[in-house]
C-alpha positions as a Python dict, from the first residue, in 0.01 Angstrom:
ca = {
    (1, 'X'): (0, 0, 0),
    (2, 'X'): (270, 264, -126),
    (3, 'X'): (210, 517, -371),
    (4, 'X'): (374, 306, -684),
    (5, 'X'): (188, -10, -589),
    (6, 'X'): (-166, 237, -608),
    (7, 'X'): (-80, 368, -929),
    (8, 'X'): (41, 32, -1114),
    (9, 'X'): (-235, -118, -962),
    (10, 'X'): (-462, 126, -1136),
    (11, 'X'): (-275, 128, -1449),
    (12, 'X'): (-291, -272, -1469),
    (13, 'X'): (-701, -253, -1457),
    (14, 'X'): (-875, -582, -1397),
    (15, 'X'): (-541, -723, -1411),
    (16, 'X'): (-416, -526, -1101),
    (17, 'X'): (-55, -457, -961),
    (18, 'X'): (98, -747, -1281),
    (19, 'X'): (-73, -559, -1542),
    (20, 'X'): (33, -217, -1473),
    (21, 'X'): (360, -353, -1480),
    (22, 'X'): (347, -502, -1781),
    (23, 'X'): (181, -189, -1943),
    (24, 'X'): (480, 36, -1768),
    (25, 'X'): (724, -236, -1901),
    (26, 'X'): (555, -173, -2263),
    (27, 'X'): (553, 182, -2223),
    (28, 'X'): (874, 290, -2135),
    (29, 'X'): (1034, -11, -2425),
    (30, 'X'): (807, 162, -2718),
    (31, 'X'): (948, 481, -2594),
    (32, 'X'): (1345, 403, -2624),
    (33, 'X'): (1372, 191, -2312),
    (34, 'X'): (1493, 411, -1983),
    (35, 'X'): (1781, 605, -2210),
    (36, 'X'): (1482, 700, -2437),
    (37, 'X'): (1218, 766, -2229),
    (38, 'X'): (1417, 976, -2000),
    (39, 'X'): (1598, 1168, -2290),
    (40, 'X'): (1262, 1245, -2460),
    (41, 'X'): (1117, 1381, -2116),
    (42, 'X'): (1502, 1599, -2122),
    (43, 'X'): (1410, 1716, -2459),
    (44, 'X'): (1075, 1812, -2362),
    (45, 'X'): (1170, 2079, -2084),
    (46, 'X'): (1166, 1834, -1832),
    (47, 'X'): (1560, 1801, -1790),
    (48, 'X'): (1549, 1910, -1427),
    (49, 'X'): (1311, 1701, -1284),
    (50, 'X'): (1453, 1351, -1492),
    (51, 'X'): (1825, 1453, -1315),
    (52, 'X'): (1616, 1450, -993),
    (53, 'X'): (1486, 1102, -1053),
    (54, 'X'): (1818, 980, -1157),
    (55, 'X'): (2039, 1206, -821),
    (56, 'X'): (2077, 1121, -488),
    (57, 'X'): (1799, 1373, -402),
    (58, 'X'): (1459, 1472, -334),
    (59, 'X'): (1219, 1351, -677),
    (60, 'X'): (1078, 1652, -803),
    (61, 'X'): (706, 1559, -961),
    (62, 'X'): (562, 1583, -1314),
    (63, 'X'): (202, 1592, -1455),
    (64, 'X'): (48, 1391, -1692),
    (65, 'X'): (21, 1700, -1921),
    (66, 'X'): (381, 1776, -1888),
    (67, 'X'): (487, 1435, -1969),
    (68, 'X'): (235, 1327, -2238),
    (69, 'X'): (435, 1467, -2557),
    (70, 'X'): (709, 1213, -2480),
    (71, 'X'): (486, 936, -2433),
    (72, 'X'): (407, 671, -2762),
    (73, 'X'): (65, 772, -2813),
    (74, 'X'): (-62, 393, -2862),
    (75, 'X'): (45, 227, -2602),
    (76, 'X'): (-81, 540, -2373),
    (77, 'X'): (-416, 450, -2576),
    (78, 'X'): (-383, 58, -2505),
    (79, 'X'): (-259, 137, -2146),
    (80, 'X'): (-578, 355, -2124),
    (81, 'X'): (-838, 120, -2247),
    (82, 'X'): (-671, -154, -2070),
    (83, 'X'): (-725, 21, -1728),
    (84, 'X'): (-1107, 151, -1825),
    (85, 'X'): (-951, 576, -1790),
    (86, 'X'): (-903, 842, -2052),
    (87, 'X'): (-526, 863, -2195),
    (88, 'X'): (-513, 1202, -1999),
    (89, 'X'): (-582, 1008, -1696),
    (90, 'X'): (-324, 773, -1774),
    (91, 'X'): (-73, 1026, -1811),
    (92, 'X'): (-115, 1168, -1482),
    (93, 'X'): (-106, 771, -1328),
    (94, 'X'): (228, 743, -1535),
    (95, 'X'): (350, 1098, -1374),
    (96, 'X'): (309, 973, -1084),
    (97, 'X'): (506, 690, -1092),
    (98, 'X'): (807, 778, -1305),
    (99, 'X'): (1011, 989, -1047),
    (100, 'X'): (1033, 628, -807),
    (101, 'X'): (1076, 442, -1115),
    (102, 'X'): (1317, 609, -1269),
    (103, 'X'): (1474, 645, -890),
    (104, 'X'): (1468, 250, -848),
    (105, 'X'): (1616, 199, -1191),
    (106, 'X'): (1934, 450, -1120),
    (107, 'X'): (2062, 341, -736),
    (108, 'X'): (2407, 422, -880),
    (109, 'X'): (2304, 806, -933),
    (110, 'X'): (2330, 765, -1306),
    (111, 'X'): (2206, 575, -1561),
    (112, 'X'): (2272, 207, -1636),
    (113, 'X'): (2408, 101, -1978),
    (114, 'X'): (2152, 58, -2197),
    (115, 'X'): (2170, -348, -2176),
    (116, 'X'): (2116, -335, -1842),
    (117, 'X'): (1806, -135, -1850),
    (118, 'X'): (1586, -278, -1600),
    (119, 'X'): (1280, -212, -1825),
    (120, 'X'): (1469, -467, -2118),
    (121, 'X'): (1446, -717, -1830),
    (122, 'X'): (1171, -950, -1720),
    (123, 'X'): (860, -860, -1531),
    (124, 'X'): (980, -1024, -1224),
    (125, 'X'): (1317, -837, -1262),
    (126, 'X'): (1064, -505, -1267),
    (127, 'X'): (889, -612, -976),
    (128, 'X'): (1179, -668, -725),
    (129, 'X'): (1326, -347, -862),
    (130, 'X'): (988, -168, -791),
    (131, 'X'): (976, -360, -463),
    (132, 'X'): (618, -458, -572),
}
């Protein structure tokens, strides 16, 4: 079991691997979709590390601390209770699995138009993008 699968797993609590999908899915559309998401982590002093995600390179990490001010607050809460951790523990579970994400979601090297954001799609779109 890879990394991402661990960490949605986690994330998706009694519901497993499906639920921290979903919750991901939720997450990144209450924060702007991909374009949002990724700007607000940009704005936040985190510009660097989102053009790694998105490049043809190496991912550079992110904490949960780093990447919490861009998060929506609720659905960190909901993801949170959901999974039986604290939001901070969340965050970090998040941080860990943004940099693939994001990498998955941008094979081009760039971002997709914002209608074909894979987070806009269905969960089984996620999935097979996630490789989950």
């Amino acid at each position: 079991m890879g990394v991402l699968d661990q960490v949605t797993a986690r994330l998706g609590g009694q519901q497993g691997t499906d639920g921290g999908v979903a919750s991901l899915q939720k997450l990144v559309k209450s924060s702007g979709g991909l374009h949002g998401l990724t700007s607000k982590l940009a704005s936040s002093g985190l510009e660097q590390q989102v053009q790694s995600w998105v490049s043809h390179g190496q991912n550079q990490p992110v904490s949960g601390s780093q990447i919490k001010p861009a998060m929506d607050a609720g659905q960190v809460g909901s993801m949170a209770k959901q999974a039986g951790m604290s939001p901070d523990e969340t965050c970090d579970h998040v941080a860990k699995a943004l940099p693939d994400m994001v990498d998955q979601a941008t094979p081009e090297g760039h971002m997709p138009a914002p209608e074909n954001d894979p987070f806009a799609k269905s969960m089984d779109a996620i999935k097979r993008m996630l490789k989950l």
